[in-house]
Residue, then its C-alpha position, 0 to 999 in steps of 0.5 A: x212136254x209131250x208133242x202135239x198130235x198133229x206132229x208129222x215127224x218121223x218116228x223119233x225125230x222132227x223135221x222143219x215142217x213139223x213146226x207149225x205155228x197153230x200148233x203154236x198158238x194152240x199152246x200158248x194162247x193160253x192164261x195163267x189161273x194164279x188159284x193153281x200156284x197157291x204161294x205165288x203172290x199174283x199173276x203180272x202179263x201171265x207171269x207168276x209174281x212170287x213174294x210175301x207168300x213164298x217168304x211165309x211158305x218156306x219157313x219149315x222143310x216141308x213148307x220148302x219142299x211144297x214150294x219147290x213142286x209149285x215153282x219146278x211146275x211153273x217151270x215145266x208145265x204152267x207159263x215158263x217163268x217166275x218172277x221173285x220181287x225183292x228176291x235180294x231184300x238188301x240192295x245193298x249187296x247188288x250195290x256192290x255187286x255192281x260196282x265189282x262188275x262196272x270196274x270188269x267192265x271198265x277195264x275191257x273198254x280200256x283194253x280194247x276189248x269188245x264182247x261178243x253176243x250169242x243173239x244181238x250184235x257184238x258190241x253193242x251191249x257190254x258184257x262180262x263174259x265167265x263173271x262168276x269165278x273173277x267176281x269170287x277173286x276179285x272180291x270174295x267177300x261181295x261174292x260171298x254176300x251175294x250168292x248166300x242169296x236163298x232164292x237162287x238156291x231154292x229155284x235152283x234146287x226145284x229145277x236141278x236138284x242138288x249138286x247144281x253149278x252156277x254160270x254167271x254173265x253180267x250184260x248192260x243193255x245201253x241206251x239204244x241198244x237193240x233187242x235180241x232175236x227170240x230164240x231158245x237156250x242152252x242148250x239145243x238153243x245155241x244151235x243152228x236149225x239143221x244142229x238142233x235137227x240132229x238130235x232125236x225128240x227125247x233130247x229136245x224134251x230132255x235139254x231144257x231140264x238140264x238147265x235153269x236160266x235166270x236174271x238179276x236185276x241190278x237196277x230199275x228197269x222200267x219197260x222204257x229200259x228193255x226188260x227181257x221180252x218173253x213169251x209165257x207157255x212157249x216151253x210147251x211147245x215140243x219143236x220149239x228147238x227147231x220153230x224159233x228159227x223161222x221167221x213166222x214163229x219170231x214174228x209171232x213172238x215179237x207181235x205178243x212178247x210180254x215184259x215185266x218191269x223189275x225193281x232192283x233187287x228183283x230176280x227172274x228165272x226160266x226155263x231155257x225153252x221158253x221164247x225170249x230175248x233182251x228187250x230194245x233199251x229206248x230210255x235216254x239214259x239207263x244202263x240196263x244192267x242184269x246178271x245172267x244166271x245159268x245154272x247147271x245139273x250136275x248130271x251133265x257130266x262124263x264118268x271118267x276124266x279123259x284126254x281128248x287132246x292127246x287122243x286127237x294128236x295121236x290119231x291125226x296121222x293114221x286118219x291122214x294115212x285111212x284117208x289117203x287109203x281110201x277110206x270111207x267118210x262115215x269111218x272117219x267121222x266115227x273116229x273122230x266122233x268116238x275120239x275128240x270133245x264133240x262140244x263147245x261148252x264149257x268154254x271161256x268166251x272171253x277168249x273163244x267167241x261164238x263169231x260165225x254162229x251160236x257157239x264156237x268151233x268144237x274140237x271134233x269140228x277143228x280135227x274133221x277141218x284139220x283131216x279134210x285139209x290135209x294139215x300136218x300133225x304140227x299144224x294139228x298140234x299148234x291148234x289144238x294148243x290155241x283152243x285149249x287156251x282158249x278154253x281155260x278160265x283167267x279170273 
């Protein structure tokens, strides 16, 4: 994903008016030849379909491999996205896979509980926030037939290699419910333009090979129903981290998305930098429900466990004191840079929802607010406990 020449952005870095929608279009007005991606069975709306021909091509380990490159290719340099029709041979396992995440859902309506969305409006849609370690307790056994999937394994694998870590978000699209924003994912995609910004351009190219996204089908889903909306190639598109927040470029996408009806059982999985969103549900009685898979490389990882809760307690009083002092912002900001978790994630968004933006407030952000107004170390400490419960999951 190189950028395109007409970039005008500073050495290393972009800027909003590098986002240049004939750039755009330059990259993906463009199709999908099905004779570059020989175990894909055909091309469906520029999407590769793959089928009877992947199940015939991993049979051996160099048969896997070979199929591995095709589909990491398909990812990163051909149109985004792949779909596995019958990815999951036995519905059956979906079946109780549903059922498992229909009483989760069940028992948060009749808790009063209301779940957030990163890009469509909390509520309209029902979601399972952190469902892959309470769908393992409740019922391991489903679990373990459902995740014993081999597709899941074998894109995962092509994308992130081994040591890879599974997300899991149940989200039903109701009857009515609303399509969502284009916008990129995780993870410079659940940040603001000015946040994106921020980062130097290897990092927008690194972010999206940290992280494979992918849906499960857990019913019909004719186009009637809202299928994810996408826009093939799009990935390419080096600012897109930047792009997809101006209004030209949504307008762009909502003038010539595509969507591909699913079946039961069928899977899709894509590079979070392709343009997407949830489609509107307009069928008069289908609960448009899928599993959103977000599967994670291992490398995203510190070296060393470190405690940074007890480091932002420590420090709190003697940045109050440099404060008072009269020192510099940049020096208090590096502190608490070097010091506190300077990212939302992981986190559990049952408890800790993205209200007011794409993600919810970082530890480094709540110490920075706690050392701006003043608080007292008690207050500090009161917080810090709040959000680190917060964090912690509750299968």
């Amino acid at each position: 994903m190189t950028a395109p020449a007409t970039l005008r952005t500073a050495p290393g870095w972009f800027a909003a008016e590098d986002c240049r929608l004939e750039d755009f279009r330059a990259v993906v007005e463009t199709t999908t030849d099905l004779a570059e991606y020989p175990c894909a069975d055909e091309v469906r709306e520029n999407v590769l379909v793959y089928g009877s021909r992947l199940r015939d091509s991993v049979a051996t380990p160099a048969g896997r491999r070979d199929v591995q490159a095709e589909l990491a290719r398909a990812l990163a340099d051909g149109p985004g996205i792949v779909v596995f029709a019958g990815a999951f041979p036995d519905t059956g396992v979906v079946d109780q896979a549903t059922a498992v995440f229909q009483a989760m859902i069940d028992e948060q309506k009749a808790a009063g509980v209301v779940g957030g969305d990163h890009f469509a409006t909390p509520g309209a849609n029902d979601r399972v926030w952190g469902a892959l370690d309470k769908f393992a307790v409740r019922d391991p056994e489903a679990f373990a037939a459902y995740y014993g999937n081999d597709v899941i394994a074998l894109v995962s694998e092509a994308w992130l290699g081994r040591g890879y870590q599974v997300t899991s978000q149940v989200n039903v699209v109701n009857p009515g419910g609303q399509a969502q924003v284009a916008h990129r994912d995780y993870h410079l995609g659940f940040m603001s333009e000015e946040q994106a910004l921020a980062y130097p351009v290897h990092v927008h190219r690194l972010s999206p090979v940290m992280t494979l996204q992918g849906a499960v089908a857990h019913c019909d889903m004719p186009v009637e129903t809202g299928p994810t909306m996408y826009l093939p190639h799009s990935q390419k598109y080096a600012p897109g981290y930047v792009a997809f927040h101006r209004p030209e470029f949504t307008a762009y996408f909502d003038e010539h998305f595509v969507q591909l009806p699913l079946r039961k059982g069928d899977a899709a999985f894509f590079n979070p930098a392709l343009f997407h969103g949830a489609g509107t549900n307009r069928s008069a009685g289908v609960r448009r429900m899928a599993n959103l898979l977000q599967v994670s490389s291992a490398f995203g990882r510190a070296m060393e466990a470190v405690d940074r809760t007890a480091m932002s307690r420590a420090l709190h009083p003697v940045l109050l004191a440099q404060k008072a002092a009269g020192a510099d912002e940049r020096t208090l900001r590096n502190v608490v840079a070097a010091s506190a978790e300077g990212y939302a994630f992981p986190t559990n968004l049952d408890r800790d929802q993205p209200l007011g933006g794409l993600a919810p407030e970082t530890q480094a952000e709540l110490v920075w607010r706690a050392l701006q107004e003043d608080w007292s170390p008690e207050a500090l400490d009161a917080e810090l406990t709040a959000q680190a419960e917060r964090h912690t999951s509750a299968p």
